[in-house]
C-alpha positions in Angstrom: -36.5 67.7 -43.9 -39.9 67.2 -41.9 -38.5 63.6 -40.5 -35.2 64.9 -39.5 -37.5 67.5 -37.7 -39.8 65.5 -36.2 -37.0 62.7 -35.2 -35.4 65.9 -32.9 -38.4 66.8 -31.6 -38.8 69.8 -34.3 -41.3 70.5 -36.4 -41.4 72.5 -39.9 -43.7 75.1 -41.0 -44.8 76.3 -44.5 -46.4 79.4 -45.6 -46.7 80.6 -49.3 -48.3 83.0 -51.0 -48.2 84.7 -54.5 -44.8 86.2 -54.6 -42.8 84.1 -51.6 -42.8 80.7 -49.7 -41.5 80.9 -46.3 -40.4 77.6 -44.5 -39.8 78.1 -40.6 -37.7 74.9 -38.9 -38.8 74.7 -35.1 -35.6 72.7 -32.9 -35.8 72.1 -29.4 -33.4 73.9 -27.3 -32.8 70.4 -25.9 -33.2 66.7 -27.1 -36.2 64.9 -27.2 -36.5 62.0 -24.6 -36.6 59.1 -27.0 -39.2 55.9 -26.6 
């Protein structure tokens, strides 16, 4: 998931603790200009 992410310009954040993992997906609102 994190290369699908990053390959749109996105990133994905974790955050866990004793009783729940949380997973946030960050998109652009538009495409990322590619090299």
């Amino acid at each position: 998931m994190t290369q699908i992410a990053r390959a749109h310009g996105g990133k994905v954040d974790v955050l866990s603790d004793a009783t729940e993992t949380r997973f946030t997906f960050r998109m652009p609102a538009t495409p990322a200009a590619r090299e």
